[in-house]
KESE-217969 format. One record per residue (C-alpha): x negated, y negated, z; residue in three letters. Coordinates in nm, 2 decimals. Layout:
<pts>
       u       v       w  type
       X       Y       Z   ALA
...
</pts>
This chain:
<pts>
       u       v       w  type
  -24.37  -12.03    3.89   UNK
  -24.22  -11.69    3.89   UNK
  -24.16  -11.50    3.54   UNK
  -24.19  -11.16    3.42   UNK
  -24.31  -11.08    3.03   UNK
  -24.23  -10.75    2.83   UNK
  -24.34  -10.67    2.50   UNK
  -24.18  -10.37    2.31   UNK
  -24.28  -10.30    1.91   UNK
  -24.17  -10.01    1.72   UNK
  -24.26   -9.98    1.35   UNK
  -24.16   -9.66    1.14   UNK
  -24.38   -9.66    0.76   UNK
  -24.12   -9.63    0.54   UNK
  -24.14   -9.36    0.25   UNK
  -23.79   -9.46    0.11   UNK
  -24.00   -9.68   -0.19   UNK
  -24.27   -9.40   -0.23   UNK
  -23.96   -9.10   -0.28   UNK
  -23.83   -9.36   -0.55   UNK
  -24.15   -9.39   -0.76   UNK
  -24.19   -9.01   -0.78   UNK
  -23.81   -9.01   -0.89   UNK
  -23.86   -9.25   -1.17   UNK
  -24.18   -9.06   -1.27   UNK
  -24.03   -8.75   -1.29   UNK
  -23.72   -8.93   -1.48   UNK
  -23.93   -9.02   -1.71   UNK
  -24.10   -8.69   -1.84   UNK
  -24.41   -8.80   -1.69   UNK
  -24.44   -8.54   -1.43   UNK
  -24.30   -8.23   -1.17   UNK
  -24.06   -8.29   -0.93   UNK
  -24.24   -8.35   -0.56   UNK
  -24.08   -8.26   -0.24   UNK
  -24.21   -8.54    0.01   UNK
  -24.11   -8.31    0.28   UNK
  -24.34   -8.07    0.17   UNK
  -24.66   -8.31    0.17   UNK
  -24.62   -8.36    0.52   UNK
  -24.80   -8.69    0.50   UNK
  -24.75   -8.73    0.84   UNK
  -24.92   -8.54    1.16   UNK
  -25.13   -8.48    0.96   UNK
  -25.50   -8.58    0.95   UNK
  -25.50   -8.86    1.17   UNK
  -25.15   -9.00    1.08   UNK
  -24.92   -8.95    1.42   UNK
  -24.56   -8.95    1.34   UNK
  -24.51   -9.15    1.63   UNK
  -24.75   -9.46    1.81   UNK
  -24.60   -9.69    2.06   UNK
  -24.71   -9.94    2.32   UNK
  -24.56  -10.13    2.61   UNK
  -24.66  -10.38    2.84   UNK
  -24.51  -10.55    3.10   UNK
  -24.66  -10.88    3.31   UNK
  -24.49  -11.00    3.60   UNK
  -24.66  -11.41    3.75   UNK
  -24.61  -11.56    4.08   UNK
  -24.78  -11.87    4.08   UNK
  -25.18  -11.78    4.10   UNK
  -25.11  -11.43    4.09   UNK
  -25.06  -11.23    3.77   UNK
  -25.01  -10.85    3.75   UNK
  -25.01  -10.62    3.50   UNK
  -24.88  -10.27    3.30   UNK
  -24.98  -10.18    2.95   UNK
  -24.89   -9.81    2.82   UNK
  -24.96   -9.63    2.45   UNK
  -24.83   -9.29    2.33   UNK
  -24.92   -9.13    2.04   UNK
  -24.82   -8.84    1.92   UNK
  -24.88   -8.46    1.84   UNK
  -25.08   -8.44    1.51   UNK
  -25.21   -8.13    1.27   UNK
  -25.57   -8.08    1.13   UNK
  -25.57   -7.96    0.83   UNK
  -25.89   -7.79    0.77   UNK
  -25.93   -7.55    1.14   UNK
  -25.67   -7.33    1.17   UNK
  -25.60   -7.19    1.50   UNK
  -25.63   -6.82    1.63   UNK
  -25.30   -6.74    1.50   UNK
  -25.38   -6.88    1.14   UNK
  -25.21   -7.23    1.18   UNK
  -25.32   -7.55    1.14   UNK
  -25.50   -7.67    1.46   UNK
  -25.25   -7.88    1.65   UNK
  -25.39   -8.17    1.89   UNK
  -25.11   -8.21    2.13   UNK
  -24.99   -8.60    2.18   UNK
  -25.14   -8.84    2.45   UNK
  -25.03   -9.12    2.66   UNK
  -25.20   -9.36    2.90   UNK
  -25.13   -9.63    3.11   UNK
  -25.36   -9.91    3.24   UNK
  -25.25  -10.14    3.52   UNK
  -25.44  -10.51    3.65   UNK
  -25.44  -10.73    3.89   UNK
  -25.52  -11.15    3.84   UNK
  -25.57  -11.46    4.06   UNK
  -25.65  -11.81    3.87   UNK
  -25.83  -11.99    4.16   UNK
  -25.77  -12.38    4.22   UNK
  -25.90  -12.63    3.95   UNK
  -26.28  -12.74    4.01   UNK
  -26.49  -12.99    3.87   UNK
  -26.80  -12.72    3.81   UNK
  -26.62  -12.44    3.76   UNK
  -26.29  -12.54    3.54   UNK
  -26.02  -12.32    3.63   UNK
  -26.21  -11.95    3.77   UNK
  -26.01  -11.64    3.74   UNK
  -26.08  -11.28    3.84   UNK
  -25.93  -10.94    3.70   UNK
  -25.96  -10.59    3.87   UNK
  -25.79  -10.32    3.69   UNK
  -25.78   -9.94    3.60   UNK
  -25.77   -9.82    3.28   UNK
  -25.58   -9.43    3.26   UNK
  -25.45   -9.43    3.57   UNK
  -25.38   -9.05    3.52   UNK
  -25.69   -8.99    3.41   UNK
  -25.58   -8.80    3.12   UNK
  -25.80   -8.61    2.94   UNK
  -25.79   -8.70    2.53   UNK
  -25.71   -8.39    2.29   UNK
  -26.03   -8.26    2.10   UNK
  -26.06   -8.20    1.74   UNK
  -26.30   -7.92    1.70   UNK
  -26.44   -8.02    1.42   UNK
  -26.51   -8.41    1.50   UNK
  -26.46   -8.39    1.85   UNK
  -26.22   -8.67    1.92   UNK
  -26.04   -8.90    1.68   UNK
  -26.18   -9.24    1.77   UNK
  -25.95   -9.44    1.55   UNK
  -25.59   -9.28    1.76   UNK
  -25.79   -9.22    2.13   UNK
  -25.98   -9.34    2.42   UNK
  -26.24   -9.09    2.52   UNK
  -26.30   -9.20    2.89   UNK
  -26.11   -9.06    3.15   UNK
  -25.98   -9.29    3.43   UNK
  -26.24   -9.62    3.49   UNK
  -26.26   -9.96    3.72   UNK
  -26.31  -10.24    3.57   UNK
  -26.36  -10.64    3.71   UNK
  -26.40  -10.94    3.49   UNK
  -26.44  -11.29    3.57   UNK
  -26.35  -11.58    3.34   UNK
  -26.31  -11.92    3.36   UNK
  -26.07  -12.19    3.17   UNK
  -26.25  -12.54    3.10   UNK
</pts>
C-alpha cells in the first residue's frame, strides 16, 4: 500500500466578540472607552501571536516515515526590560522532528511488532530563555537535538 498523509491546522483567537462587549459597555455609561490595540493581549506573557504545526507521513507497505514541524512565535515579557528599556523580547522558535517505522510480519507471540527510530530537533535549535523563569515550558522544548527508539507491538 502506498499513501502519503498531511496534516495542516491554523486557528487565529478571535477578539472580534471581546471588542464588541467593551463597545456595549461603554454604550452603556458603564465604563471608558478601551483600545484593544493598546492591551497588546498578544506576545505578550506567554501568548505567541502565531503557533503552527505540520506533519507529513508518507507509507510503503511495512515501511512508514515521518516529518512533524512547530513554529511559534516572537513574544514580549512584560516584567524585564531589556538594556535599552524595552520589554524583553524572546525571539520565535521552530523545530522539526523526523522518524523512521517498520511493522514486522504478524506473529502468534508477538502480535504485530513494530520499531521506531527518530530524531527530535534536527537543527538542534537552541530554545529562547526568559530571564526570569528560564524557559517557558508551556510554548518550548528545552532539549536540544535527541535519538530516540521505541518498540511497540499491536495484539
Amino acid at each position: 500500500m502506498l499513501g502519503a498523509d498531511s496534516t495542516l491546522a491554523f486557528a487565529e483567537r478571535a477578539l472580534a466578540l471581546g471588542h464588541s462587549l467593551i463597545e456595549t459597555v461603554h454604550a452603556d455609561g458603564l465604563g471608558d472607552p478601551i483600545d484593544l490595540d493598546d492591551l497588546k493581549l498578544l506576545e505578550q506573557d506567554g501568548k505567541p501571536k502565531w503557533r503552527a504545526t505540520s506533519s507529513v507521513t508518507w507509507t510503503d507497505g511495512p515501511v512508514r516515515i515521518g516529518a512533524f514541524g512547530s513554529y511559534v512565535s516572537s513574544l514580549y515579557i512584560s516584567d524585564f526590560l531589556g538594556d535599552d528599556g524595552a520589554e524583553y523580547k524572546l525571539n520565535g522558535q521552530g523545530t522539526f522532528n523526523l522518524y523512521a517505522q517498520y511493522t514486522f510480519e504478524k506473529s502468534s507471540r508477538l502480535g504485530t511488532p513494530t520499531i521506531r527510530v527518530g530524531v527530535r530537533n534536527i537543527t538542534s535549535k537552541q530554545l529562547p530563555i526568559d530571564p526570569d523563569n528560564g524557559y517557558r515550558g508551556s510554548l518550548y522544548n528545552p532539549y536540544g537535538r535527541y535519538w530516540y527508539m521505541s518498540l511497540g507491538a499491536e495484539f
